[in-house]
VOMARTOR-919066 format. One record per residue (C-alpha): residue number from 1; residue in one letter; chain; x, y, z. Coordinates in nm, 3 decimals, m for minus. Layout:
VOMARTOR-919066
+-----+-----+-------+---------+---------+---------+
|   n | res | chain |       X |       Y |       Z |
+-----+-----+-------+---------+---------+---------+
| NUM |   a |     A |       X |       Y |       Z |
...
+-----+-----+-------+---------+---------+---------+
//
This chain:
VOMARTOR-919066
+-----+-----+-------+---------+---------+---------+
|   n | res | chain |       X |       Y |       Z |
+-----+-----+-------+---------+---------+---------+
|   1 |   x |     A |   7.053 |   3.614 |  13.034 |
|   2 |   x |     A |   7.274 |   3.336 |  13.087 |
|   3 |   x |     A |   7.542 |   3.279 |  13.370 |
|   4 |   x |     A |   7.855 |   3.037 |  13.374 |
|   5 |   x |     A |   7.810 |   2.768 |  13.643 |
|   6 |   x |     A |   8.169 |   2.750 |  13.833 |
|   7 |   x |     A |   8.299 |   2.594 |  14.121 |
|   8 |   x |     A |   8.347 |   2.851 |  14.433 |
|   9 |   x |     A |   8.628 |   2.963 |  14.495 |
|  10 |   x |     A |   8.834 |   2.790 |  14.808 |
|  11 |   x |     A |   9.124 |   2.850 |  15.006 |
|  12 |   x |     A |   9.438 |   2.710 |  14.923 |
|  13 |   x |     A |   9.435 |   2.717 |  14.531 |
|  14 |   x |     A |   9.449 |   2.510 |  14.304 |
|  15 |   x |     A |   9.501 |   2.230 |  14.639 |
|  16 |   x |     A |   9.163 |   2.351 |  14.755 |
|  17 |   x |     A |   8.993 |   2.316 |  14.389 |
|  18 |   x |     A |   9.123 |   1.956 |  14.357 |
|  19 |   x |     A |   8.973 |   1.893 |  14.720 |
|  20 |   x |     A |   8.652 |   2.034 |  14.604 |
|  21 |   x |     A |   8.589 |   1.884 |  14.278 |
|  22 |   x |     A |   8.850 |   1.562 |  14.239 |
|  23 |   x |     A |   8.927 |   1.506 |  13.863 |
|  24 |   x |     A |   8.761 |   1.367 |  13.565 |
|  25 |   x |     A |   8.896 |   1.124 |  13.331 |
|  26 |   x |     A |   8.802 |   1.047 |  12.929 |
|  27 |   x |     A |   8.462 |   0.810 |  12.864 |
|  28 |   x |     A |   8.496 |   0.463 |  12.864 |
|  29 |   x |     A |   8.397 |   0.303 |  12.577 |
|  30 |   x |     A |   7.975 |   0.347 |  12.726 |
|  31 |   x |     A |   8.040 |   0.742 |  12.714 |
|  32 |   x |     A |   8.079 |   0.768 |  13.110 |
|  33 |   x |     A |   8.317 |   0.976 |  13.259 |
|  34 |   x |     A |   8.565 |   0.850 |  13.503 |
|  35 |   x |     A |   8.588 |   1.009 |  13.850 |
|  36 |   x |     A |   8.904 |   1.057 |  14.084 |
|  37 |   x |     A |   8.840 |   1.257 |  14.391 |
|  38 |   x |     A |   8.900 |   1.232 |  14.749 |
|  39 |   x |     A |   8.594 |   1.108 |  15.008 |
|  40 |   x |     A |   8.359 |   0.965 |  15.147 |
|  41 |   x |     A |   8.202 |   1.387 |  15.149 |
|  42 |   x |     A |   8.126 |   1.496 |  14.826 |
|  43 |   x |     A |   7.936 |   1.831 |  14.767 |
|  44 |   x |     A |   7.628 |   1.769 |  14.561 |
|  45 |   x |     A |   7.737 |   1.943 |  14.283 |
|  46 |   x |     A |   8.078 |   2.014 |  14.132 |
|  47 |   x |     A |   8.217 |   2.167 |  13.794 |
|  48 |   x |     A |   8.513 |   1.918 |  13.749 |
|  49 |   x |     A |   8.774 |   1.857 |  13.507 |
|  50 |   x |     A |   8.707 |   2.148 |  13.248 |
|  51 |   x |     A |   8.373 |   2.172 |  13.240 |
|  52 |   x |     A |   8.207 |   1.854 |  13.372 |
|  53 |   x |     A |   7.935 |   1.937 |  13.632 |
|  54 |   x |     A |   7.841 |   1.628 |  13.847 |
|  55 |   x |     A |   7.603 |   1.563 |  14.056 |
|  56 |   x |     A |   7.544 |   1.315 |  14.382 |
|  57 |   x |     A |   7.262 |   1.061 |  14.349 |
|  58 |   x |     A |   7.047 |   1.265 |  14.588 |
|  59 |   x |     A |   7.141 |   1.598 |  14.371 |
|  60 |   x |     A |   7.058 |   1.434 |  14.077 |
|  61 |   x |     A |   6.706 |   1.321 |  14.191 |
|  62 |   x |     A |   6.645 |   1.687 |  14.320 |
|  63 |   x |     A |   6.693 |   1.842 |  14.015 |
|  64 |   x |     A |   6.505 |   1.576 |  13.825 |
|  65 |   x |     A |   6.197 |   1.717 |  14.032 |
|  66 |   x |     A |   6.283 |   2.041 |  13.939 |
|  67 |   x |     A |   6.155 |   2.114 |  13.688 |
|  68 |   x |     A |   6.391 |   2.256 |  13.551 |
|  69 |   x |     A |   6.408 |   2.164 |  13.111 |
|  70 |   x |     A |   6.691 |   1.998 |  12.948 |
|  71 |   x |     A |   6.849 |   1.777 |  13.208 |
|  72 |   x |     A |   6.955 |   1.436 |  13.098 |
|  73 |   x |     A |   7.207 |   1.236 |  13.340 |
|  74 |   x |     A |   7.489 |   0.943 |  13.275 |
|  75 |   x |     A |   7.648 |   0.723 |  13.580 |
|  76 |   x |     A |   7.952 |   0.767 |  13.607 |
|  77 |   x |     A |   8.283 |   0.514 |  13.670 |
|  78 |   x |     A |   8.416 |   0.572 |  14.026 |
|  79 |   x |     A |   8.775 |   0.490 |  13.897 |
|  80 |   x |     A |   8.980 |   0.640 |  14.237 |
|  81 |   x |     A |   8.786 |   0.692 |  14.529 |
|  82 |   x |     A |   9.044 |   0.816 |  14.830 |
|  83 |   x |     A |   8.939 |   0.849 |  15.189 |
|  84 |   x |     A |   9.073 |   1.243 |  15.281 |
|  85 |   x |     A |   8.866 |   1.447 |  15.468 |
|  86 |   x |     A |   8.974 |   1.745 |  15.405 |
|  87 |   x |     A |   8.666 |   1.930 |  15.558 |
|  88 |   x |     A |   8.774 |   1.894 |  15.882 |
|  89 |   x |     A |   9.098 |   2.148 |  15.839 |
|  90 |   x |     A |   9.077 |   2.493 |  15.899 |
|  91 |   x |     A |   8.942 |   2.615 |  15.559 |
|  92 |   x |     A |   9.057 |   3.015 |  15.685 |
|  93 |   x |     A |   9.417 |   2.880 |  15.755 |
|  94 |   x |     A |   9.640 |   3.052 |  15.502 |
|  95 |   x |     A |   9.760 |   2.672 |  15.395 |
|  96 |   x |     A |   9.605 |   2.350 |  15.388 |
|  97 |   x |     A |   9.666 |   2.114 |  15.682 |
|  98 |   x |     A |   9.891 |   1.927 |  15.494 |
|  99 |   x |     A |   9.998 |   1.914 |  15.132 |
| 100 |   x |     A |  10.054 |   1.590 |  14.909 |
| 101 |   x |     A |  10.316 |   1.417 |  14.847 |
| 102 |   x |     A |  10.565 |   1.528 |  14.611 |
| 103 |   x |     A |  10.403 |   1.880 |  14.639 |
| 104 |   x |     A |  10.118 |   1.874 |  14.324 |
| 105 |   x |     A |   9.770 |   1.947 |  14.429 |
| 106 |   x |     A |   9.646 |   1.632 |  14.207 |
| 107 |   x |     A |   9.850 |   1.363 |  14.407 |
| 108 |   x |     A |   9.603 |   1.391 |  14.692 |
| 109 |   x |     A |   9.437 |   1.172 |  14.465 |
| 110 |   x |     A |   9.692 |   0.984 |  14.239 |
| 111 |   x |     A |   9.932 |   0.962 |  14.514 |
| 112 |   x |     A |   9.652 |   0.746 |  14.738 |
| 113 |   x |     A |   9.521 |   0.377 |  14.654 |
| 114 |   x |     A |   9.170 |   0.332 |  14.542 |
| 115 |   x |     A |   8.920 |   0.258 |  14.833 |
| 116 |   x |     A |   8.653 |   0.059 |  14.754 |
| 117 |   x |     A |   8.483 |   0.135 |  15.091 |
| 118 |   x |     A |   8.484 |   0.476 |  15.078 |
| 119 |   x |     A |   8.381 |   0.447 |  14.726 |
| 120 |   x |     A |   8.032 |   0.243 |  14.852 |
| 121 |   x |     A |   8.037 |   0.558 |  15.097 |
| 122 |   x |     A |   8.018 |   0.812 |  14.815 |
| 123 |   x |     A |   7.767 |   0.603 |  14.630 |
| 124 |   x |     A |   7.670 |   0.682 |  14.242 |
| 125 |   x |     A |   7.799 |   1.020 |  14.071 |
| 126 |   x |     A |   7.625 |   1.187 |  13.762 |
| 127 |   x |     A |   7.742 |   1.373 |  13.483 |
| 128 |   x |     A |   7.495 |   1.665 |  13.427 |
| 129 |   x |     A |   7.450 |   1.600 |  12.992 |
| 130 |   x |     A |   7.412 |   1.928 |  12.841 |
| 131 |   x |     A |   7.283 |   1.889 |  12.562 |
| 132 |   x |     A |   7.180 |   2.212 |  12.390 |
| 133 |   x |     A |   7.404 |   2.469 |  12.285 |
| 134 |   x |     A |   7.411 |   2.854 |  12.361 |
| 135 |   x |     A |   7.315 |   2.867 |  11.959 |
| 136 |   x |     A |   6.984 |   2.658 |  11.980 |
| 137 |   x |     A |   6.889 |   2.620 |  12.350 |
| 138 |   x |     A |   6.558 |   2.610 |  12.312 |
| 139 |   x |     A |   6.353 |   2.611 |  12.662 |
| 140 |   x |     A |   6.679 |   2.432 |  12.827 |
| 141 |   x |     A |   6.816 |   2.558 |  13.172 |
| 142 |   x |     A |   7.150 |   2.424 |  13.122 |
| 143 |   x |     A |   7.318 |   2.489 |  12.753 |
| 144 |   x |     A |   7.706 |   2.462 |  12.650 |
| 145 |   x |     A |   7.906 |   2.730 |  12.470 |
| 146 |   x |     A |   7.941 |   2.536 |  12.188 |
| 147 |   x |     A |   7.899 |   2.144 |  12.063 |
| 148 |   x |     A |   8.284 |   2.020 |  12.207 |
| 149 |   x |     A |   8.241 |   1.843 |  12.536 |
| 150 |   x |     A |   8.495 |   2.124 |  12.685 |
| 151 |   x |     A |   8.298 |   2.451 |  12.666 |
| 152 |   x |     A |   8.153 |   2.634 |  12.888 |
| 153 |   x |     A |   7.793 |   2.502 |  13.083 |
| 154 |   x |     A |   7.580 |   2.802 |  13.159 |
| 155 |   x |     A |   7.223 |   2.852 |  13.307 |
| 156 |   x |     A |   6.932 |   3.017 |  13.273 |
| 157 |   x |     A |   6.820 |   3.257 |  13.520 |
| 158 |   x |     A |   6.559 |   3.048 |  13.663 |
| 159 |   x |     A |   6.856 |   2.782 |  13.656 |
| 160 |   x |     A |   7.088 |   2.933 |  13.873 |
| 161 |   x |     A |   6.789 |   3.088 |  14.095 |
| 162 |   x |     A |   6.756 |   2.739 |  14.150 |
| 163 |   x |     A |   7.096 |   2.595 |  14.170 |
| 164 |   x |     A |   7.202 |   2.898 |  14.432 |
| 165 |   x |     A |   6.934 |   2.794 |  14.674 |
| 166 |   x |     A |   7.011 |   2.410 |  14.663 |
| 167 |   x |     A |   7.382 |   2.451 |  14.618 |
| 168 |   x |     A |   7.496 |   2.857 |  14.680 |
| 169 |   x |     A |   7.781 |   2.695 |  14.878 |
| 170 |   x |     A |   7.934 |   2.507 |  14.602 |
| 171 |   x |     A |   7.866 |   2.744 |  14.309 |
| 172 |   x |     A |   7.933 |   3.042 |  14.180 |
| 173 |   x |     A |   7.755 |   3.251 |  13.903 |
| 174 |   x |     A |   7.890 |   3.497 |  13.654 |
| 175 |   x |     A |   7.693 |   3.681 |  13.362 |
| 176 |   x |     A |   7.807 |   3.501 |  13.014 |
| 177 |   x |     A |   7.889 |   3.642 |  12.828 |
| 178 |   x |     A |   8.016 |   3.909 |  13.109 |
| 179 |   x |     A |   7.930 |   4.274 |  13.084 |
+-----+-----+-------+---------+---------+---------+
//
């Protein structure tokens, strides 16, 4: 069985899902993504933009020892680093502790300057590379839907035993396909 690696849900909407995961931009021209999110806390593992999971450094080097099969890792470009911490508002308040400017849940981000200090704070991001599909995943723990960059990820039982012990707080798991 397979099961859909999301993000959990948080308070506030669509304002607490930009919190939690930031945004992802297109490659650069070395294939790595680029990152806007808020910081200098960054769970260790996110599902951003549609379906890019990343991964802090020390994340990363956890699941490298694993042993877990089919995980390959690219850097990624911290293009917008902003220093909100959000983590410290009351995450049971029925709204955030203050909303962005001009009201949309991304301009916590785009509405704030790059910070290259809390940027050295966050320290290296990695995209998880999935590189098998659902249709050939051979002994992989981590395949996508399909071969476009903006399917699905899912995991392997043993995968998301795994992931929900390291990172239960940041994930959540549903049966793909459901049923």
């Amino acid at each position: 069985m397979w099961f859909r690696v999301r993000n959990v849900e948080m308070p506030w909407g669509d304002y607490g899902a930009i919190l939690l995961s930031g945004m992802t931009g297109p490659p650069d021209a070395d294939g790595r993504l680029s990152i806007e999110r808020t910081g200098p806390f960054v769970p260790s593992i996110t599902v951003a933009g549609v379906s890019d999971v990343v991964v802090t450094d020390a994340f990363r080097a956890a699941l490298e020892e694993s042993g877990l099969a089919g995980l390959a890792f690219r850097e990624t470009v911290l293009e917008r680093i902003v220093r909100l911490d959000w983590r410290s508002w009351n995450l049971d308040a029925e709204d955030p502790e203050r909303y962005p400017a001009g009201g949309e849940p991304e301009n916590y981000i785009l509405g704030r300057k790059h910070d290259p200090e809390t940027a050295a704070e966050v320290g290296p991001l990695w995209e998880l590379v999935v590189q098998r599909t659902l249709a050939d995943p051979g002994d992989a723990d981590f395949v996508r839907t399909a071969s476009s960059p903006f399917s699905r990820v899912l995991t392997s039982e043993r995968g998301r035993a795994w992931l929900d012990r390291h990172a239960g707080q940041w994930l959540s798991f549903e049966p793909d396909p459901p049923g």
